[in-house]
PyMOL Python script that loads the backbone (N, CA, C, O; Angstrom):
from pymol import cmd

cmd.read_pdbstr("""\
ATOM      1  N   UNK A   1       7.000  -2.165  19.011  1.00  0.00           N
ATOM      2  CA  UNK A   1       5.862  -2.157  18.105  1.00  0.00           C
ATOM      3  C   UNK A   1       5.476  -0.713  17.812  1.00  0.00           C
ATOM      4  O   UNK A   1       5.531   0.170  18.667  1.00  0.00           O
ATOM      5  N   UNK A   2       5.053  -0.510  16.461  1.00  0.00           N
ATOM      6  CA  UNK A   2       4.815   0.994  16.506  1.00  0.00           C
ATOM      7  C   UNK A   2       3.662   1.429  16.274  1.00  0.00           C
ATOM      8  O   UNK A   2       2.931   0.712  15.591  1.00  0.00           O
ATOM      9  N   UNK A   3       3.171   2.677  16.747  1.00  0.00           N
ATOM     10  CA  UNK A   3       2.115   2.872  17.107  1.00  0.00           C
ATOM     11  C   UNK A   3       1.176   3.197  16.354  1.00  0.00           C
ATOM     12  O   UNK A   3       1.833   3.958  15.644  1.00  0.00           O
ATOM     13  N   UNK A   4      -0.319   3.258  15.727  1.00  0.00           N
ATOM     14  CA  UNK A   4      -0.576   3.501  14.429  1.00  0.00           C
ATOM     15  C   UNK A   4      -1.240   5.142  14.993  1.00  0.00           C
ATOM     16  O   UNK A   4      -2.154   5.394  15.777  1.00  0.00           O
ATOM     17  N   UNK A   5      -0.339   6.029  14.217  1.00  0.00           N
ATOM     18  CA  UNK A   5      -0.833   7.803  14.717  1.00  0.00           C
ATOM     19  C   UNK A   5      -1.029   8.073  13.010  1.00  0.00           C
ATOM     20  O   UNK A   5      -2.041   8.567  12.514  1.00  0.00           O
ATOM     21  N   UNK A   6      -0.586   7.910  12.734  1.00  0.00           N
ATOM     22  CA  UNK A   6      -1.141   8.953  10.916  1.00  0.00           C
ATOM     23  C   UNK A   6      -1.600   7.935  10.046  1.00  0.00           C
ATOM     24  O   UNK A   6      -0.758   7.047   9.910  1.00  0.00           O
ATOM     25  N   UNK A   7      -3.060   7.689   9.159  1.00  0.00           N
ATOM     26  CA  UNK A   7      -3.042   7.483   8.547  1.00  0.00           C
ATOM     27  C   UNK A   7      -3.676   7.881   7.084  1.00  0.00           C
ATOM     28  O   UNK A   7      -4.086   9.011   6.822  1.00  0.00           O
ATOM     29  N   UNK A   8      -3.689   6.877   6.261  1.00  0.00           N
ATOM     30  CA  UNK A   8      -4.223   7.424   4.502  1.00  0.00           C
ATOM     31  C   UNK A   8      -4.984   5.823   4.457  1.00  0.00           C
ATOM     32  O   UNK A   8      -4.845   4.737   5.019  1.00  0.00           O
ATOM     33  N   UNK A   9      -6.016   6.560   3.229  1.00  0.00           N
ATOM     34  CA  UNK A   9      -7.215   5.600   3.050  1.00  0.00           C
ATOM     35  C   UNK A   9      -6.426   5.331   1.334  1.00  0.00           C
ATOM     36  O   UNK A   9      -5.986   6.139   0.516  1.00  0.00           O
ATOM     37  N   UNK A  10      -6.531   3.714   1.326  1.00  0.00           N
ATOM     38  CA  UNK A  10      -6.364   3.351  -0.110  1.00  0.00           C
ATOM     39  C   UNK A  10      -7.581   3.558  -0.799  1.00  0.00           C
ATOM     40  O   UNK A  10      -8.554   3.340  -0.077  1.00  0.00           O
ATOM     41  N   UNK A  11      -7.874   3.930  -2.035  1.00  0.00           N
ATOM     42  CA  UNK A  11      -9.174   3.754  -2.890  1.00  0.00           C
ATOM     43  C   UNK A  11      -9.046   2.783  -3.884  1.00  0.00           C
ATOM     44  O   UNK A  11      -8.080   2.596  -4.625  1.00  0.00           O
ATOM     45  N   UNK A  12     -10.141   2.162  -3.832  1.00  0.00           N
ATOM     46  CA  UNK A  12     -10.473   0.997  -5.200  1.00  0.00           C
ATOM     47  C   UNK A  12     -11.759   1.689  -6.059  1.00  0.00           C
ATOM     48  O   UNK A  12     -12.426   2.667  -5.721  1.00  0.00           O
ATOM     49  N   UNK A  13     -11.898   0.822  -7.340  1.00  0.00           N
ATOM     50  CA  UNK A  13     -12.685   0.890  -8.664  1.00  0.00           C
ATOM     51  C   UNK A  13     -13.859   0.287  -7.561  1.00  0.00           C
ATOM     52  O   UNK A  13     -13.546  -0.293  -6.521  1.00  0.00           O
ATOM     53  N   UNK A  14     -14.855   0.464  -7.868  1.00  0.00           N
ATOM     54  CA  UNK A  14     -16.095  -0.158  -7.478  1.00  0.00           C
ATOM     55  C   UNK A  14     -16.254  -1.564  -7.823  1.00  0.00           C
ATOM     56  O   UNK A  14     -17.384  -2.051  -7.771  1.00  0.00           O
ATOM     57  N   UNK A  15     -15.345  -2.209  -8.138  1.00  0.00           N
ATOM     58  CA  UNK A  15     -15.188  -3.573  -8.401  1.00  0.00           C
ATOM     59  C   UNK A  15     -14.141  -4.440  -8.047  1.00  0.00           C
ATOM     60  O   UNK A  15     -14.101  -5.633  -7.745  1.00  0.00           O
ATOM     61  N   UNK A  16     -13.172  -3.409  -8.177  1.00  0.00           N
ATOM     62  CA  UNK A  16     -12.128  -4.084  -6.916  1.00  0.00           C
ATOM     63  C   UNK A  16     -12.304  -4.110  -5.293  1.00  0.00           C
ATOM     64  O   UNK A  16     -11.674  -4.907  -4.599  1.00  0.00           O
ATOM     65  N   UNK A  17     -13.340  -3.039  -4.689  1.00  0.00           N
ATOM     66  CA  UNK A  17     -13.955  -2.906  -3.913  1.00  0.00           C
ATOM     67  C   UNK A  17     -14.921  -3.905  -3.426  1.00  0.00           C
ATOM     68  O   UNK A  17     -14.934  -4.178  -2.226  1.00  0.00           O
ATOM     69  N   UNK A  18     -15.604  -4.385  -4.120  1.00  0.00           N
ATOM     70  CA  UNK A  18     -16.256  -5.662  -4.521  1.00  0.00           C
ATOM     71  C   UNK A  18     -15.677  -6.728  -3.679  1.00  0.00           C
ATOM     72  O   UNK A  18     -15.961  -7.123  -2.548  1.00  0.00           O
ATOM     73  N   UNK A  19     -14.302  -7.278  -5.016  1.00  0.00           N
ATOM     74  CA  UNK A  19     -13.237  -8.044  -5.028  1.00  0.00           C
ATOM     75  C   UNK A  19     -13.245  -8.246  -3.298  1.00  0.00           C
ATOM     76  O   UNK A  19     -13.826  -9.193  -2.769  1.00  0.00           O
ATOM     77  N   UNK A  20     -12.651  -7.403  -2.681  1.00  0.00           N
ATOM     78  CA  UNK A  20     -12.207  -7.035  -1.426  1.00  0.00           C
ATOM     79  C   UNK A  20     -12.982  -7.467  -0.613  1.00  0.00           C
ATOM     80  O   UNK A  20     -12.636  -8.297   0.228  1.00  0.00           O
ATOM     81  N   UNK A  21     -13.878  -7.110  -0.680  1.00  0.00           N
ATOM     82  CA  UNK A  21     -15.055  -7.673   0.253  1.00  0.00           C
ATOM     83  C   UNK A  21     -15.375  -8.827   0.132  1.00  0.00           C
ATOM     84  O   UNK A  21     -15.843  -9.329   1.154  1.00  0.00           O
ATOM     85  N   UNK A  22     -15.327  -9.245  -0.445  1.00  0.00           N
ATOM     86  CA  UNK A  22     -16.149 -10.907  -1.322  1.00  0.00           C
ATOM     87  C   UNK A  22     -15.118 -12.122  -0.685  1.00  0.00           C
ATOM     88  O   UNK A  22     -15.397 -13.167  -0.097  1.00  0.00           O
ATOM     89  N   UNK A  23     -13.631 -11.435  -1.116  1.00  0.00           N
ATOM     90  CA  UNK A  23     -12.560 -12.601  -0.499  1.00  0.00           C
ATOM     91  C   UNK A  23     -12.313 -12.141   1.355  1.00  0.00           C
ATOM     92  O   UNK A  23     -11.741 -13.008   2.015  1.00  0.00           O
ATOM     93  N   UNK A  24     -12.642 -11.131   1.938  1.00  0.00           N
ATOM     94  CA  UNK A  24     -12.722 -11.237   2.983  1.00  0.00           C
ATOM     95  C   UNK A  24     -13.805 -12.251   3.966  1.00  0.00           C
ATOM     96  O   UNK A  24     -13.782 -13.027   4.922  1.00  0.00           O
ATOM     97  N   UNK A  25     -14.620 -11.702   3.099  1.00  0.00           N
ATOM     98  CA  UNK A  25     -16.375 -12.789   3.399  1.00  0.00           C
ATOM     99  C   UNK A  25     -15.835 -14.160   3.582  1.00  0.00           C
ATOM    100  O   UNK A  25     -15.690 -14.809   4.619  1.00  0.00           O
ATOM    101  N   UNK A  26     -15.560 -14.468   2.308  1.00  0.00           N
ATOM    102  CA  UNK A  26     -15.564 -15.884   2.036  1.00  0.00           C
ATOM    103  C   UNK A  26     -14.141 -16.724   2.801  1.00  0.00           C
ATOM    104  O   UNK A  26     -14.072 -17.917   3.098  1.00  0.00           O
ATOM    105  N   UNK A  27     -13.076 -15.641   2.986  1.00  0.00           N
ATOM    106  CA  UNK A  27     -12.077 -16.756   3.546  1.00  0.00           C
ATOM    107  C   UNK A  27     -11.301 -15.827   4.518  1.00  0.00           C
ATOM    108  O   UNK A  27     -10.482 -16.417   5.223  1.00  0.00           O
ATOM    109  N   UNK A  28     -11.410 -14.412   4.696  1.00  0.00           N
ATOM    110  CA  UNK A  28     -11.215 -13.633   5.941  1.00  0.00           C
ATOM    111  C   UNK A  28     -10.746 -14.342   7.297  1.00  0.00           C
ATOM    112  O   UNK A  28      -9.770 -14.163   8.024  1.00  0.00           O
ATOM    113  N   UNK A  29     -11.504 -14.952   7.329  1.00  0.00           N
ATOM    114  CA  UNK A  29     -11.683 -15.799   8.975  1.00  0.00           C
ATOM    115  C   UNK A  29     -10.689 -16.851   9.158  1.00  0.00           C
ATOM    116  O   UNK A  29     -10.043 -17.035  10.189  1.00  0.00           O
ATOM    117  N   UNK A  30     -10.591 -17.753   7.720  1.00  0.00           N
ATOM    118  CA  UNK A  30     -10.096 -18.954   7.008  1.00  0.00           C
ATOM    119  C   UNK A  30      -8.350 -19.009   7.693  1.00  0.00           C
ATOM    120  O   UNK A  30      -7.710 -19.819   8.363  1.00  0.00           O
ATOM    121  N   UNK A  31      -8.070 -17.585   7.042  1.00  0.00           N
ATOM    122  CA  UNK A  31      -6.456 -16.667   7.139  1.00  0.00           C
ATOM    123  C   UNK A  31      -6.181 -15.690   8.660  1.00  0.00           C
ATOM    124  O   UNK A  31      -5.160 -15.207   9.151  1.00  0.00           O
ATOM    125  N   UNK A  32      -7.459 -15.693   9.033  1.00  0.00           N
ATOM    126  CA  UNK A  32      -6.598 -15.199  10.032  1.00  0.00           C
ATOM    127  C   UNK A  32      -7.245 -13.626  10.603  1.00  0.00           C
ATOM    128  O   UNK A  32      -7.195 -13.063  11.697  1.00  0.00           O
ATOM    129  N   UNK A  33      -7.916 -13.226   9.148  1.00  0.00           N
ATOM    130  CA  UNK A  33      -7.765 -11.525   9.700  1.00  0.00           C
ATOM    131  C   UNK A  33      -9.158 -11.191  10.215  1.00  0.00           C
ATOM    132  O   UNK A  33     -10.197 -11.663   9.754  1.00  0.00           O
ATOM    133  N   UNK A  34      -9.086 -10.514  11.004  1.00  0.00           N
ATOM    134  CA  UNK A  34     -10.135 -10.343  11.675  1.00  0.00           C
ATOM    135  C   UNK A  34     -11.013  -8.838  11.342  1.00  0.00           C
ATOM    136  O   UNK A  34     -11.842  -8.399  12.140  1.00  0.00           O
ATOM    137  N   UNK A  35     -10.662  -8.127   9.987  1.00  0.00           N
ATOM    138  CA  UNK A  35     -10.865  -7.256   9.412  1.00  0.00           C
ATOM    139  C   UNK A  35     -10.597  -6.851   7.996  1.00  0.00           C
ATOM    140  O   UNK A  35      -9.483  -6.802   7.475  1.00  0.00           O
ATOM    141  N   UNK A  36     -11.541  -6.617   7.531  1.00  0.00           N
ATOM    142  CA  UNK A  36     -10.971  -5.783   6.362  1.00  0.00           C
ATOM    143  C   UNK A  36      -9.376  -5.028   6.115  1.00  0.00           C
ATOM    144  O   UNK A  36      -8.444  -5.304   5.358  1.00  0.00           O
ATOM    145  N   UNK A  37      -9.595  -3.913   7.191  1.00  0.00           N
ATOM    146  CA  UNK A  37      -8.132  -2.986   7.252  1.00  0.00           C
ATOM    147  C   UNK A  37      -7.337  -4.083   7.370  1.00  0.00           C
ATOM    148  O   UNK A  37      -6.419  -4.101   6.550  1.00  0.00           O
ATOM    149  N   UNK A  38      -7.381  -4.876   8.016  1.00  0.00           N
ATOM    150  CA  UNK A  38      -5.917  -5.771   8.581  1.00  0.00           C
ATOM    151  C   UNK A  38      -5.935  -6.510   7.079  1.00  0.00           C
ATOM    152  O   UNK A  38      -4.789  -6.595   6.638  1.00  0.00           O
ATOM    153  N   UNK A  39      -6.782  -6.973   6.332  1.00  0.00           N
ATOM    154  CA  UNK A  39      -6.027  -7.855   5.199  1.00  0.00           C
ATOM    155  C   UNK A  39      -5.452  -6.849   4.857  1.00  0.00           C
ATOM    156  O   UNK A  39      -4.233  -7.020   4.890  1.00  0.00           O
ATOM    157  N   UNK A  40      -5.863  -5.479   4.413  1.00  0.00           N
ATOM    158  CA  UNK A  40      -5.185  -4.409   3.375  1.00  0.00           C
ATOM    159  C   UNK A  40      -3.971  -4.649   3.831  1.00  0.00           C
ATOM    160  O   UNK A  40      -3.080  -5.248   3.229  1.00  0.00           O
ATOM    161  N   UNK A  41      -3.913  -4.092   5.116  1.00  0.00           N
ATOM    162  CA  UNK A  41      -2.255  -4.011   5.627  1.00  0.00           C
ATOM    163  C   UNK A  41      -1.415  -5.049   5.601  1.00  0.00           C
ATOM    164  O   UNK A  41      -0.200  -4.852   5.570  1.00  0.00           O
ATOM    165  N   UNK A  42      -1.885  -6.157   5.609  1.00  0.00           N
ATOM    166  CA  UNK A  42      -1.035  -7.174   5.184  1.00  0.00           C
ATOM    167  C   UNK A  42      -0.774  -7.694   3.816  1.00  0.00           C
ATOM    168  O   UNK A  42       0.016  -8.612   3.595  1.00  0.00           O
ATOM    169  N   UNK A  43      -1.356  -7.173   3.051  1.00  0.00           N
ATOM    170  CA  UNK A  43      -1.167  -7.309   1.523  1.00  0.00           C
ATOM    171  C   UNK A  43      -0.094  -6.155   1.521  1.00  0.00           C
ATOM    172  O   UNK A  43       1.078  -6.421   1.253  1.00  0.00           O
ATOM    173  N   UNK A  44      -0.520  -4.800   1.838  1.00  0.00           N
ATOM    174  CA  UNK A  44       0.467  -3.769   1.642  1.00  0.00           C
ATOM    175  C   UNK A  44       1.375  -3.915   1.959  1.00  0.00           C
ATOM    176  O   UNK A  44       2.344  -3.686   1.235  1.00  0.00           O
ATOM    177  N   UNK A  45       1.497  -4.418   3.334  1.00  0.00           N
ATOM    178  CA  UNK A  45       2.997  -4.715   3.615  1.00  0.00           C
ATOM    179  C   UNK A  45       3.662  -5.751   2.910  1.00  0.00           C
ATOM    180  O   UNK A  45       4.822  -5.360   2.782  1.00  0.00           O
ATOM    181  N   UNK A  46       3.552  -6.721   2.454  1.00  0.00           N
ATOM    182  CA  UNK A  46       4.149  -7.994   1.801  1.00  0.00           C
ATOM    183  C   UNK A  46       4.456  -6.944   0.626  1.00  0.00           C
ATOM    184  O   UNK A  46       5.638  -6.782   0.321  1.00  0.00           O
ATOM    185  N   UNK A  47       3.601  -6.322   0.043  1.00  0.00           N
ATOM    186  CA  UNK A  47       4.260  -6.053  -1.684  1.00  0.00           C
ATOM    187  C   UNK A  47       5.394  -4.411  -1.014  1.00  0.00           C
ATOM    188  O   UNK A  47       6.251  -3.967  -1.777  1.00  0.00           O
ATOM    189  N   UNK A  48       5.243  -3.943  -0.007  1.00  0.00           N
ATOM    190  CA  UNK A  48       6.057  -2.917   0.356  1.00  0.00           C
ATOM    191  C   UNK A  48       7.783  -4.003   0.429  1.00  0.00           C
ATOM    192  O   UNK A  48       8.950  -3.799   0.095  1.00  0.00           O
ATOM    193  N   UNK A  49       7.344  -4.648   0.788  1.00  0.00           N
ATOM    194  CA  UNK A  49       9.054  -5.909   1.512  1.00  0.00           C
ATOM    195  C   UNK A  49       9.593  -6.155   0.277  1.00  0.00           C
ATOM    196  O   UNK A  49      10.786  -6.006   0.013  1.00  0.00           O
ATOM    197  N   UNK A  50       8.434  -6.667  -0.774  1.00  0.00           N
ATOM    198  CA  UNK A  50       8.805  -7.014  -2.182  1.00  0.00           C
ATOM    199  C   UNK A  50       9.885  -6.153  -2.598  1.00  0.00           C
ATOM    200  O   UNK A  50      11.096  -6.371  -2.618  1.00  0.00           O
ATOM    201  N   UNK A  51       9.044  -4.866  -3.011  1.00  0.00           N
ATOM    202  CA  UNK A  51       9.568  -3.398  -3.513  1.00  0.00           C
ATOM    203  C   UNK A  51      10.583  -3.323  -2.855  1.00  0.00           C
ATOM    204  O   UNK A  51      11.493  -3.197  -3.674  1.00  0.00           O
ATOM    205  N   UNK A  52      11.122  -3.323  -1.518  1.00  0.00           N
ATOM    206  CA  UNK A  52      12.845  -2.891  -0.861  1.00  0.00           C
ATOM    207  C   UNK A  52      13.694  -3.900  -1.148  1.00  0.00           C
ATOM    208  O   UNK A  52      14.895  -3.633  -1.160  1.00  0.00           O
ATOM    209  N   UNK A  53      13.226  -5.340  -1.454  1.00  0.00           N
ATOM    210  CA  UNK A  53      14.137  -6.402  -1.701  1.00  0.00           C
ATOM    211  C   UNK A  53      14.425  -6.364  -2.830  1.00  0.00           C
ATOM    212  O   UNK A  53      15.378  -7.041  -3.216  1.00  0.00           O
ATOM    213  N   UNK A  54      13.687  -5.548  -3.741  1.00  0.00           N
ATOM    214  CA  UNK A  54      13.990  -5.669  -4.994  1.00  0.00           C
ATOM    215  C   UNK A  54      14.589  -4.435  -5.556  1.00  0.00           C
ATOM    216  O   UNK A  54      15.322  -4.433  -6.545  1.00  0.00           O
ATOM    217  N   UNK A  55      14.132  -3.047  -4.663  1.00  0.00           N
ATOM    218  CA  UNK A  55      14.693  -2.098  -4.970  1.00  0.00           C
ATOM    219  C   UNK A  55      15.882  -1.374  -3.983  1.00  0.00           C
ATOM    220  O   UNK A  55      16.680  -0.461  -4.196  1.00  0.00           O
ATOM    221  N   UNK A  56      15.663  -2.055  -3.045  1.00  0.00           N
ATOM    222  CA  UNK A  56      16.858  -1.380  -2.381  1.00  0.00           C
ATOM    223  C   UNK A  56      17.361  -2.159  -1.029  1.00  0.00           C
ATOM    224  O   UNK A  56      17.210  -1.769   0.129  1.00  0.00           O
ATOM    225  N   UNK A  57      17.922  -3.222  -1.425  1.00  0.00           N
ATOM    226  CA  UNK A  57      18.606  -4.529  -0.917  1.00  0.00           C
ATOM    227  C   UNK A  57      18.405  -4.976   0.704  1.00  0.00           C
ATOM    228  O   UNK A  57      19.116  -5.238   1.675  1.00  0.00           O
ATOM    229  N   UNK A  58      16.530  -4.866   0.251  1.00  0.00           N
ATOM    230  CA  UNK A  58      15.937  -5.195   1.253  1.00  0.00           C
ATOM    231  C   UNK A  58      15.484  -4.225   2.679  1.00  0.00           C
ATOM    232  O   UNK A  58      14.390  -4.128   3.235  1.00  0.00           O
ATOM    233  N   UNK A  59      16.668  -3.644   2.959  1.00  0.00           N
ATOM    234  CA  UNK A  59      16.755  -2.297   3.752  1.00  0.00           C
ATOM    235  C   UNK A  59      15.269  -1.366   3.821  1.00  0.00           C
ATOM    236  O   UNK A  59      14.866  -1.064   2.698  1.00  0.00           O
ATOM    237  N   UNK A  60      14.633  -1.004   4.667  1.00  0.00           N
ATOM    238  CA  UNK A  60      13.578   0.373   5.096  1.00  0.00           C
ATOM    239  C   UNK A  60      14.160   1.630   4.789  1.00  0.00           C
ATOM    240  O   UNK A  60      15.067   2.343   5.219  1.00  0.00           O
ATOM    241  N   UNK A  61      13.004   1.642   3.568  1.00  0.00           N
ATOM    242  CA  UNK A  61      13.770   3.874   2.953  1.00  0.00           C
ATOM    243  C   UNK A  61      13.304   4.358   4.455  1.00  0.00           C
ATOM    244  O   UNK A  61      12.534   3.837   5.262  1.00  0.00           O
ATOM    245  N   UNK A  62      14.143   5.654   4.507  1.00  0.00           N
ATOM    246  CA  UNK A  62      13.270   6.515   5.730  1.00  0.00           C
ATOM    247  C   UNK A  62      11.852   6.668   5.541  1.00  0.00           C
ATOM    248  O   UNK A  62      11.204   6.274   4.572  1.00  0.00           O
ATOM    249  N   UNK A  63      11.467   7.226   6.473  1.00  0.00           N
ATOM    250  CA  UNK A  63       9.619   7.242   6.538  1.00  0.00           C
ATOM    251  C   UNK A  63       9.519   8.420   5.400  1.00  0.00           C
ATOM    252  O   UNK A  63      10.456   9.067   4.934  1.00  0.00           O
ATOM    253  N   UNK A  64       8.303   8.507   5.121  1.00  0.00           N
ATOM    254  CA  UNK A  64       7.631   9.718   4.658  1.00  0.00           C
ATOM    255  C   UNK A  64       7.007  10.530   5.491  1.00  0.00           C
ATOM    256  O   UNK A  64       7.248  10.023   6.587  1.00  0.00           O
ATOM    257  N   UNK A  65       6.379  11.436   5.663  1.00  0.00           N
ATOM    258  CA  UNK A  65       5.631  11.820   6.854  1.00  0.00           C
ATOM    259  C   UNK A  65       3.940  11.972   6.052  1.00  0.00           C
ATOM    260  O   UNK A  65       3.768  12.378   4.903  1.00  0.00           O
ATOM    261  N   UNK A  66       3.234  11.688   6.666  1.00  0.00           N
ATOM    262  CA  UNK A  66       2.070  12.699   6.412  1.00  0.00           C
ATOM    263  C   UNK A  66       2.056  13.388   5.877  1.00  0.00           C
ATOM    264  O   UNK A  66       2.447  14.329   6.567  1.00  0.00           O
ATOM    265  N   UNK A  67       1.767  13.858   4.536  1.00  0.00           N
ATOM    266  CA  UNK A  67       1.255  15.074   4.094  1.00  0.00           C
ATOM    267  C   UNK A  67       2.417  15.544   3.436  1.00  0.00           C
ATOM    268  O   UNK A  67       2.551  16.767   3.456  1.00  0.00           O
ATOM    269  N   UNK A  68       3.274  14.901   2.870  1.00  0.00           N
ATOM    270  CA  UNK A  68       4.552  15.214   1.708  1.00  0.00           C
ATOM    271  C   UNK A  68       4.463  14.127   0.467  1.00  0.00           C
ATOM    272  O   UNK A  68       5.390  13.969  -0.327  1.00  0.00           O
ATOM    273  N   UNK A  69       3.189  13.383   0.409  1.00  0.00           N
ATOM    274  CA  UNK A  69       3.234  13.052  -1.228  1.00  0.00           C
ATOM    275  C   UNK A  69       2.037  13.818  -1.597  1.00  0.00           C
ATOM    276  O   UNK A  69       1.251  14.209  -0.733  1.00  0.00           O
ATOM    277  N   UNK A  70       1.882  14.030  -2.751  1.00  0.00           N
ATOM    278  CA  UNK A  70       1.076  15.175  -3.851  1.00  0.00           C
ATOM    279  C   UNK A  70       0.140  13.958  -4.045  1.00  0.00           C
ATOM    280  O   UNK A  70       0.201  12.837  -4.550  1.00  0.00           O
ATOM    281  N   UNK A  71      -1.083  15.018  -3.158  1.00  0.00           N
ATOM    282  CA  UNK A  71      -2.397  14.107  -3.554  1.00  0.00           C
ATOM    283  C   UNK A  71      -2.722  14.368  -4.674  1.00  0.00           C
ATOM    284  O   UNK A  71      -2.568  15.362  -5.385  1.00  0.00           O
ATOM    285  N   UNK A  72      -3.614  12.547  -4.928  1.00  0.00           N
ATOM    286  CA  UNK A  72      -4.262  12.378  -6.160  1.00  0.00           C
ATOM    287  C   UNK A  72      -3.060  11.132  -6.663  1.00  0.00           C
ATOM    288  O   UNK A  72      -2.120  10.733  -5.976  1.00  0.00           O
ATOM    289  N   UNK A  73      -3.347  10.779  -7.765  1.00  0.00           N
ATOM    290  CA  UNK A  73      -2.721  10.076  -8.568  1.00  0.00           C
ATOM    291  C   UNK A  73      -1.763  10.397  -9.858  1.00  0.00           C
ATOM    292  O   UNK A  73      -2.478  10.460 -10.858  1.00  0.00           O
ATOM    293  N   UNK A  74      -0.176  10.654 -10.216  1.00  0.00           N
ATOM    294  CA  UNK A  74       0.305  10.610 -10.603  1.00  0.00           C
ATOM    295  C   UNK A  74       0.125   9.851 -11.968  1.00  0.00           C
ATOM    296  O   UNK A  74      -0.003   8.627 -12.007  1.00  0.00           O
ATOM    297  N   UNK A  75       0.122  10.826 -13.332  1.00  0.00           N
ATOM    298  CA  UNK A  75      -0.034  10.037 -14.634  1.00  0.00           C
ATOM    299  C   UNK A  75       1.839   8.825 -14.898  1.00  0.00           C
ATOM    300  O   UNK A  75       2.992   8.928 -14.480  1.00  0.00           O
ATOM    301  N   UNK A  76       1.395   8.243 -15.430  1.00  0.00           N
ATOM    302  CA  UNK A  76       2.476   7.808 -15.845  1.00  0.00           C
ATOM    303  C   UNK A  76       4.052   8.430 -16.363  1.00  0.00           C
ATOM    304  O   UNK A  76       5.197   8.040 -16.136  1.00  0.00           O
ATOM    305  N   UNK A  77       3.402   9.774 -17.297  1.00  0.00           N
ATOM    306  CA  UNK A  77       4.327  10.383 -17.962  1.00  0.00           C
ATOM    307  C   UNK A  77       5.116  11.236 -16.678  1.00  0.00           C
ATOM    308  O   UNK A  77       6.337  11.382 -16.608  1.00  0.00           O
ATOM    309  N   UNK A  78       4.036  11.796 -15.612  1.00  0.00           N
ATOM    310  CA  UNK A  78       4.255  12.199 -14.672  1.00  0.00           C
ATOM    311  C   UNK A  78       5.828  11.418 -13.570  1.00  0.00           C
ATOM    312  O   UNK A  78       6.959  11.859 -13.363  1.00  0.00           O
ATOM    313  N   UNK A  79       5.345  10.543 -13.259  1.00  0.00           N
ATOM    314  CA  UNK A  79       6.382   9.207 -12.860  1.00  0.00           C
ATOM    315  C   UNK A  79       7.490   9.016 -13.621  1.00  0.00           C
ATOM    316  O   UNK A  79       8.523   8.807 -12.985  1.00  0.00           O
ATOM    317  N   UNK A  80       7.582   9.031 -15.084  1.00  0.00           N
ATOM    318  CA  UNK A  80       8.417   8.507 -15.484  1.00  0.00           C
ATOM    319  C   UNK A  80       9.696   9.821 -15.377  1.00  0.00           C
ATOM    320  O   UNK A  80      10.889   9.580 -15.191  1.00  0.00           O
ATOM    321  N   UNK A  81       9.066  11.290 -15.554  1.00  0.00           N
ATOM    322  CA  UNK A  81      10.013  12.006 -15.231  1.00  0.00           C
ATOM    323  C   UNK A  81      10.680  12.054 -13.779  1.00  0.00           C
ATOM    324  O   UNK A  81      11.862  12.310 -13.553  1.00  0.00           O
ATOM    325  N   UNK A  82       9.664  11.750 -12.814  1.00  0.00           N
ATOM    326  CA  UNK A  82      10.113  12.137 -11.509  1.00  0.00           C
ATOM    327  C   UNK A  82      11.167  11.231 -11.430  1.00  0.00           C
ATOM    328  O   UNK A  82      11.941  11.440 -10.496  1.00  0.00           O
ATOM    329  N   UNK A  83      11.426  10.222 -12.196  1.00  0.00           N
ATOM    330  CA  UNK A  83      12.329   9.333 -11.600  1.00  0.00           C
ATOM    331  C   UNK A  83      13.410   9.474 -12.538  1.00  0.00           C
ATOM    332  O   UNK A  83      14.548   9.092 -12.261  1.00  0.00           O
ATOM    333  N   UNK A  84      13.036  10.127 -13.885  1.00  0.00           N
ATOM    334  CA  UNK A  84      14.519  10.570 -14.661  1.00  0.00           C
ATOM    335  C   UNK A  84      15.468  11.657 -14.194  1.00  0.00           C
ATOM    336  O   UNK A  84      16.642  11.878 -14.491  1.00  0.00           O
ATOM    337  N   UNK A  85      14.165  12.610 -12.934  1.00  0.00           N
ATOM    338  CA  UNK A  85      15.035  13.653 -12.511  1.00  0.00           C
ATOM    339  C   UNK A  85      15.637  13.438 -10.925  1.00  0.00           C
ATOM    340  O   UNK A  85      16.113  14.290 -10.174  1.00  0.00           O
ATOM    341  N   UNK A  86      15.457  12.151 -10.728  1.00  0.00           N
ATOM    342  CA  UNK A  86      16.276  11.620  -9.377  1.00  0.00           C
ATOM    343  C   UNK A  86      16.974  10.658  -9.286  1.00  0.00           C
ATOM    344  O   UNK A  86      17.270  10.098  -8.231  1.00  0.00           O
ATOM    345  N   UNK A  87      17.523  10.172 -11.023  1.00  0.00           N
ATOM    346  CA  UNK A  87      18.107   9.362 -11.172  1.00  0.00           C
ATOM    347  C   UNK A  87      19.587   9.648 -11.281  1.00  0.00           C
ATOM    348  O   UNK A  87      20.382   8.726 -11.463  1.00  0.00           O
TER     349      UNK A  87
END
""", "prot")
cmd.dss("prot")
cmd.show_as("cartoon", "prot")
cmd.util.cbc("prot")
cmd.orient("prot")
């Protein structure tokens, strides 16, 4: 099992934030999770499994580490090159 040492905070819109809270309230308990963080992580992880099954035949990319993706949010146009120039 691995150990949780580094982490990053997801951010939501003040309404998806909302969202989040509202379906934890109401059916949190229902499913299982006994926290907020823990639904995140289990949503994250399911659409992370998605993304390798679909992008890379299921298999775990190597890790990232801490502090090697470029904070903030990436524009689109931004993305679309990074991936024309690692294609």
């Amino acid at each position: 099992m691995d150990k949780k040492n580094k982490s990053f905070s997801p951010y939501f819109t003040e309404s998806d934030a909302e969202q989040v809270r509202a379906a934890f309230l109401a059916a949190g308990h229902l499913e299982g999770y006994a926290s907020i963080t823990e639904l995140i992580e289990a949503a994250t992880m399911r659409e992370v499994r998605r993304l390798r099954r679909r992008h890379n035949a299921g298999r775990k990319w190597p890790g990232v580490p801490a502090g090697a993706l470029r904070p903030g949010r990436r524009t689109r146009e931004e993305l679309r090159q990074h991936y024309e120039k690692s294609a």
